[in-house]
Every structure is written in C-alpha cells, then in structure tokens.
N, C-alpha and C positions, 0 to 999 in steps of 0.2 A: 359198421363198414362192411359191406357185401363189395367183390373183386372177380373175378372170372381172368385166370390164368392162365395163359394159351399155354398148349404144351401136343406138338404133332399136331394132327387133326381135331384135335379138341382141345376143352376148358376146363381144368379146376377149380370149381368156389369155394373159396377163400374167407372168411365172416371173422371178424374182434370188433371189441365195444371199439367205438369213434375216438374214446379217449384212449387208447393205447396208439391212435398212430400219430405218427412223428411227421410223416410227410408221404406221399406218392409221388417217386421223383421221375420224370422222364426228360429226355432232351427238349429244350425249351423249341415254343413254338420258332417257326421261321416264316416272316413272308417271305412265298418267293415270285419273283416275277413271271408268269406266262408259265408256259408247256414243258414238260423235258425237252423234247424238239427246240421252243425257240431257248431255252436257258444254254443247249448246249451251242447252238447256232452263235447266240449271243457272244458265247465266251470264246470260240473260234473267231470272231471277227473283232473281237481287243485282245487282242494278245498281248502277254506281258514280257518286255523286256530286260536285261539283264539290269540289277539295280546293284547300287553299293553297299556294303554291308548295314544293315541299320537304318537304312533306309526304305520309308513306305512305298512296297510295288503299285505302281500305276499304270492302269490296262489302258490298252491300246501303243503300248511303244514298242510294242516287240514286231519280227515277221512273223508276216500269215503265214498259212499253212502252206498255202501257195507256193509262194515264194520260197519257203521251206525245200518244198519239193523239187521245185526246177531245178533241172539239172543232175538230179539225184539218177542212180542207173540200180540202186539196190538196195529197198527198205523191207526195215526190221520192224514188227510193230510189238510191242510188249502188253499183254494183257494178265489181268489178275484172274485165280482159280477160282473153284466154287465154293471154296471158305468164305469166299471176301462178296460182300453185295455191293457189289460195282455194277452198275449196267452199262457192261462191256456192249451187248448186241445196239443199245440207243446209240453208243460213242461213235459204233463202225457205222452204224447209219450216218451220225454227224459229218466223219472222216470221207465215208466214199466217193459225194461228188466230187470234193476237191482231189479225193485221189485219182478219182476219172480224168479228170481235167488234166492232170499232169503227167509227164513223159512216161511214168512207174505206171507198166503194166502186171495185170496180176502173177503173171510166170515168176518176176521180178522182186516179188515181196515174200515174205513170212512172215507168220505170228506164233510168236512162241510163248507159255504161258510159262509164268513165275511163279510157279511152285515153290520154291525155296526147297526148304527139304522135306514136302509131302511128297504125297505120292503123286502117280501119274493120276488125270483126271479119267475117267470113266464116260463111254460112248453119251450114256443120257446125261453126264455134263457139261461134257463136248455141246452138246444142242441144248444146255442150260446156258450156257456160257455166251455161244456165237447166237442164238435165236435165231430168228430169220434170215444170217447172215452165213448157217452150216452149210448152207448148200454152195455158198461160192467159196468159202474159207476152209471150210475145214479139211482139205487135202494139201494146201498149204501153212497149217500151224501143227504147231510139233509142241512138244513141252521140255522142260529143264529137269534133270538127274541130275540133282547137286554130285551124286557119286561117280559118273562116268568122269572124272578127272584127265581121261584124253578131248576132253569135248569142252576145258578148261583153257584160258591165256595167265600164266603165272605174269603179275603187275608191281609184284613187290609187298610194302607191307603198310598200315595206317601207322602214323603217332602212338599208338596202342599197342603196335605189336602183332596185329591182325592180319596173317597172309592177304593180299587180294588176290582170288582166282576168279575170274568173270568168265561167262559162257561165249566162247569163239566167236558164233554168231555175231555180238554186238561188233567185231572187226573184220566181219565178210561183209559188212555194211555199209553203205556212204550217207543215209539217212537213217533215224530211229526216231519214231515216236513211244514213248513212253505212255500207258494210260493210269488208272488209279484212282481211288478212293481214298479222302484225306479224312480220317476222326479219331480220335484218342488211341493211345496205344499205351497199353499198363509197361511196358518198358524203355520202348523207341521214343516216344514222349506224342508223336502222331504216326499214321501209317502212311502212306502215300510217299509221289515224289520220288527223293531219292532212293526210297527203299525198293523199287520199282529193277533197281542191280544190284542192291546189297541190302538183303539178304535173296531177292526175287533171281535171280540169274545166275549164284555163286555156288562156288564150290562148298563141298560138306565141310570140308575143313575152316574154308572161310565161316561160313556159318556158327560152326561150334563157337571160335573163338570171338566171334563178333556177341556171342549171346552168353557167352562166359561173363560181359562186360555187364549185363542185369543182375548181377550178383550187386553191383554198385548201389549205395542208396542214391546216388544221384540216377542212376535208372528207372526212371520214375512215368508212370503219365502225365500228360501234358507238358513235360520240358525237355528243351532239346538245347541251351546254354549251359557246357560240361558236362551233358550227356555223354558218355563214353561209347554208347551203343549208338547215337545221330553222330560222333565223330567220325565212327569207323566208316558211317556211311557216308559220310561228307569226301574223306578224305579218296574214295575210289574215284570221284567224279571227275576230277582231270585227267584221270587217265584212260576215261572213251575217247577215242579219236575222232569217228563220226560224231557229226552235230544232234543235239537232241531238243526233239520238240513236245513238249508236257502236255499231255492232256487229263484234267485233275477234274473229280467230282466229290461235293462235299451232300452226303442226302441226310434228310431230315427225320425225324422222331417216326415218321412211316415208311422209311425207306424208301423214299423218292428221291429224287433230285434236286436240293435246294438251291443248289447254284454250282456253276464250274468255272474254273480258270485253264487259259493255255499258256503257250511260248516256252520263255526261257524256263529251264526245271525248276530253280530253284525261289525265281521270282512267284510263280506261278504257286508254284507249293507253297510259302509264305502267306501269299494273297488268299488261299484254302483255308489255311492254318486259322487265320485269324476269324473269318465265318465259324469255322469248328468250334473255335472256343465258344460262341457265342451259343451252341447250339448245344455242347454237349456237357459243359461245363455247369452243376446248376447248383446252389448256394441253399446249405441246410439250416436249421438254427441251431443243432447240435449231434451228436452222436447218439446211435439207436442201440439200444439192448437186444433190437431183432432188428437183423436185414434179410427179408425175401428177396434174391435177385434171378431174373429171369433169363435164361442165353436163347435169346429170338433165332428162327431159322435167318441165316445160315450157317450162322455159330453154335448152332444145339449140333453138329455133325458129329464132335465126340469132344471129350472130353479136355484133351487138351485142347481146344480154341476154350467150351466154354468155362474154363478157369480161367477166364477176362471176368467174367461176372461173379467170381470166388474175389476177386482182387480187387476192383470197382467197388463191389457192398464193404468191403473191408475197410477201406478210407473211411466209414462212416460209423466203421462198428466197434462200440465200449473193447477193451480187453473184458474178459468173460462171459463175453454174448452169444449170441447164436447167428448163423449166419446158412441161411435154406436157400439150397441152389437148387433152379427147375428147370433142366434140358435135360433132354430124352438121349443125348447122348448116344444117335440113331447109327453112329460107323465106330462105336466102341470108346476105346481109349484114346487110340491117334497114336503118335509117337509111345512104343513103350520104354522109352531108356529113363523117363521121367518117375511112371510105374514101378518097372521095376527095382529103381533105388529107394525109392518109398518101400516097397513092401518088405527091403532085406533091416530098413531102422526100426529101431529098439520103439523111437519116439519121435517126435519132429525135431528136440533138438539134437537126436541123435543123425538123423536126415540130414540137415545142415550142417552139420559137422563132418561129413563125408563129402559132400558136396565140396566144401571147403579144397577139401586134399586131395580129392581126384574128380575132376570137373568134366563129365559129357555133354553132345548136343541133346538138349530135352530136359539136363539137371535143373537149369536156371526155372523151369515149371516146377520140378520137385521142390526147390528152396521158395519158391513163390507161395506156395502151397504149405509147406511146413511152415513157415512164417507166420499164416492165419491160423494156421491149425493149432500153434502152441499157445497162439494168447486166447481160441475160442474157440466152439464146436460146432463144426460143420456138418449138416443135414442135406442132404441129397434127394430130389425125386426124381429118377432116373433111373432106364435099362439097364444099367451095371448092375451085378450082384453084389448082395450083402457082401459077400468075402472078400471082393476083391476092393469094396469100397474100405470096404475094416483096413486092407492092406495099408491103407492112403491115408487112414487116419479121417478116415469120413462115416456117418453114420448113417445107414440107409432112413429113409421116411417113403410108407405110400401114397400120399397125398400132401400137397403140403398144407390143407389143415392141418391131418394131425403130426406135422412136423411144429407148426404153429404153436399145437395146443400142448404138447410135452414142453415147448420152449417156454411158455408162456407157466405153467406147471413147476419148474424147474427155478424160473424167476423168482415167481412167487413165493417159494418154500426159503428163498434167498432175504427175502423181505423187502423185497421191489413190491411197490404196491401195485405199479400203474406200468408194466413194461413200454418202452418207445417201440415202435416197430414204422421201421421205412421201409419201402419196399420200390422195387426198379425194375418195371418190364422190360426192362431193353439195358439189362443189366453190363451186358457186353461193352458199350459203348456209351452209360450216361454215368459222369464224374461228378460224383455229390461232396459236396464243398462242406465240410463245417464249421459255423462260424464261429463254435465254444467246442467244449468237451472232449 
C-alpha cells in the first residue's frame, strides 16, 4: 500500500504490506446536485420551517429570505472564522441580491464573526474569509472578544447551570442571519446552527462553563439527545428577541459544497444534520492497532483544533495502539490553558484528575487528550517541538513513515503478527464506526 499524505504544501509517502491495512476511511462519497452557486441558490428558495419536535423538517415551508427581510431596519449577519471551512464569501454571494432587493441597506448591516474564544482573525483572513466580498464588507464586520464582558447581555442561566451571556450586537438588531457549516463535532455532537451563539457570540465565562459540560460521556460526536453541551445551546435560543434566519452548509470529503439548508435555525440545522451523518459517519469492520489521522487545512492551524483528529482515530483505536497525527500545527498550540495543565501532570491520569477539581476553558481539550494518551501512544508529525510535545504526553515522529515503522516495530515485538492500520485523511471530520472490537 503506497499513500501520499498531504501535509502544508506538500506530501508524505507513506508504504505497509496491503495486508496490515484495515481500511482507508474518508467521508463517504455524496452526490450533489449542480454548482455551489445553484446548491446554495436552491437551498435559499426551500426554506425550512419551524417543525415539531421529532418531526422530519420539510423544505420549502419556511419564509424566504425576502420576506425575512422586509421590513427589517437593522441586520446582524454572523459568520464563522478561519478555523471552520465554511464558504462564507459563496453564502454572501447567495445572500446579496436578495439583500439588495430589500429595504437593509449596507450603512444598516454588520457582520461579526464568531470566534468563540479565539482570537481575533488577521487582515489575510479577513480577505480568506469575505473573498470577493472584502471590499464591500469588511469595514462593516467586526469580530466577538468573548472577554470584553461589557459588550456582553447577561440572559440568565441553561438547565445546566451555564450563565448566558450573548454578544449585544444580537439586540441592536431586528433581523439576524446566522450562517455555518454543519459536520461532526467530537463534543457538541455537530457544529453549526445553534452554535452559531453559543459558544460563536458568547461570553468567556459562558464558554468555559458550556465546555466544562465535555467532561460528560454523553459529550460525545454525533449526538445531541442529552448532550449537555447541545442543551446549553438549545436552551439560549429563546432568548434572541430578533428573528433569525439559518443559513447552513454541509460540504463533502473535498470540501466543497454538498448541499445547504435555510429558514427556521433549528429546522434547517436538523435537515444538515441528517446529510452530515450520511457523509461523515463511515462504518469500519473493527478496531485498528494503528490510526494515522490527518487534520486537513483548515484545522492543521494549531493544535488545539487538530485534536479533532487525535479523538476521531481514537473511536477506532485497540487500547495499546498507536495513534499518528499529521498537522503542521502552522499557528502553534492555540488556546494554552489546555498545554499548560498537561505539562504541570505527573501522567494523563494524573491530568484528569486535576481537571476534575479545577476546571478551565481549554481543560475539556487537556482531558480529551489524556484520555487517548492513557489507554495509547500518540505520535505526532508536526512543528511543535519534542519538548513541548513530551509535555502533552505526545511523542514527536519526523515522517509519518517512520512513526509507522517504530509502531508497526513495537507491535511486532508484542506478538501482533499482522498489525490493523486505518488511516483517515480528513481526520478532523470523518467518524469511523466499528462494527466489532
């Protein structure tokens, strides 16, 4: 088996006999109909309306965008950062003529992006973000400081516990479009939708304690019935006053467009939801001795996003396996509150044990991470340094050959004849199912 690895501007080769691999998993093919243009055109003109709980959403019942609009004197548009591969600049193409068309002129609008609690986005992702569309927007989009807590509306609290603090903005508004990318999320159960204000618009504090709630084994990928972390987010949404109109994309194994939904938020996200699974969701015949997983750009930015793809191969991987994660890791670490509780523990289950008794925003990554690391050994091919990976409880590799070929070494000596080895380009985002082991 010969593989070529992407990783930055270039490819890793990769080679094991044919009989050690278990599977090459990716997100399952999708037909999709037509162009990004007319997929998003399409999903703008069925919009989905408000459905009853449990009940299957059915496009075309909601209002149009149109209609949406009329009458509105003050729109908020919400877009996602350059973590997320959303293509925000296609949407504002989608959105514009009908926003031409109605009363909201551009003085009248903003776009503020939902960082959660990254950081601010940077000029070249500004013009990653808007594309074609910086030169009329981006003097009118601004971004979200979880931390500026005057620039916060205190809401009260979820069934959880969870302060809501949402960013002002959403109630200097009389309309809000929401946009977003709906695919797996290793905790929220999916991304998109309602997270689009909680965790995308909120305060740090809301934040922390909303991701406290991943500690839960029910915070899991792919579920969101007694998810503790989709409650908290459920539970803010009666308390937007302006109306909100969804605009949801679900893209496919090349990061295109496979299909979108609009309207009501939550009918709309449902109706995503259930494409996603189809897509991202993909069914192994058992558990691998080795997972190579890959964090594709735009999740190779650092470290904490791509431990999606530490946690994805990990569903699939034996307790004492090896588990090789290949992102360049290009903006460092990310959040260090994760870091640096990792590097003060003895062990992983030392890590979680702290975790436990004093809980920061960033911990619920540290315990996600201790977690794999105590039952397996993690290999990294990545610009982090040996030491600071040692901190993590991670072990550097400069290829992932030879991270392959120590694993595969290591097996052997174990009296594995024949190691499994899965491997998942698009590790971030494809959920390998298995059906034994």
């Amino acid at each position: 088996m010969k593989l070529q690895i992407p990783y930055l501007q270039k490819t890793f080769p990769l080679e094991f006999p044919d009989e050690n691999l278990l599977a090459l998993v990716e997100p399952n093919k999708f037909k999709k109909e037509g162009t990004t243009e007319s997929i998003l055109a399409e999903a703008l003109s069925g919009p989905y309306g408000p459905q009853p709980p449990g009940q299957i959403p059915e496009p075309g019942t909601g209002q149009s965008l149109g209609a949406f609009l009329a009458g509105g004197k003050k729109l908020l548009i919400i877009i996602n950062d350059a973590t997320r591969p959303t293509p925000t600049a296609a949407m504002l193409g989608a959105i514009a003529p009908v926003l031409d068309a109605s009363p909201i002129r551009d003085k009248d609008l903003s776009l503020i992006v939902a960082t959660g609690a990254h950081r601010a986005p940077s000029e070249d992702e500004y013009r990653q973000i808007l594309g074609p569309w910086h030169g009329r927007f981006r003097e009118r989009c601004v971004y979200h400081d979880a931390r500026r807590e005057e620039d916060m509306v205190d809401l009260g609290t979820t069934r959880n516990g969870t302060p809501i603090l949402l960013n002002k903005r959403l109630f200097e508004a009389d309309r809000i479009i929401a946009t977003g990318s709906v695919e797996p999320h290793y905790f929220a159960g999916f991304t998109g939708g309602r997270k689009a204000f909680l965790p995308g618009i909120a305060a740090y504090r809301t934040i922390e304690a909303n991701h406290k709630q991943a500690l839960s084994p029910r915070s899991r990928s792919l579920a969101l019935e007694g998810n503790p972390v989709h409650e908290d987010m459920m539970d803010a949404l009666p308390l937007i006053k302006a109306p909100v109109f969804s605009f949801m994309t679900v893209l496919d194994r090349e990061q295109g467009v496979a299909s979108a939904t609009s309207g009501d938020l939550m009918a709309s996200f449902y109706a995503a939801v259930a494409t996603a699974r189809k897509i991202f969701r993909v069914p192994v015949a058992a558990k691998a001795d080795i997972v190579v997983s890959v964090a594709k750009f735009p999740m190779d930015i650092d470290l904490y996003q791509s431990q999606k793809a530490i946690d994805n191969g990990a569903i699939a991987l034996k307790d004492g396996g090896f588990l090789i994660l290949v992102s360049s890791c290009r903006d460092g670490i990310g959040d260090e509150a994760y870091a640096k509780l990792l590097a003060q523990a003895s062990s992983p289950a030392d890590a979680i044990e702290r975790i436990r008794s004093l809980y920061k925003l960033g911990y619920h990554k540290a315990a996600k991470m201790a977690q794999v690391s105590g039952r397996a050994t993690i290999k990294a091919v990545t610009g982090l340094s040996k030491e600071r990976l040692a901190s993590m409880f991670i072990e550097q590799a400069e290829t992932p050959q030879a991270a392959l070929d120590e694993a595969l070494a290591v097996l052997k000596k174990r009296g594995i004849a024949e190691p499994l080895i899965l491997v998942l380009p698009d590790g971030c985002v494809t959920i390998p199912d298995p059906l034994s082991g």
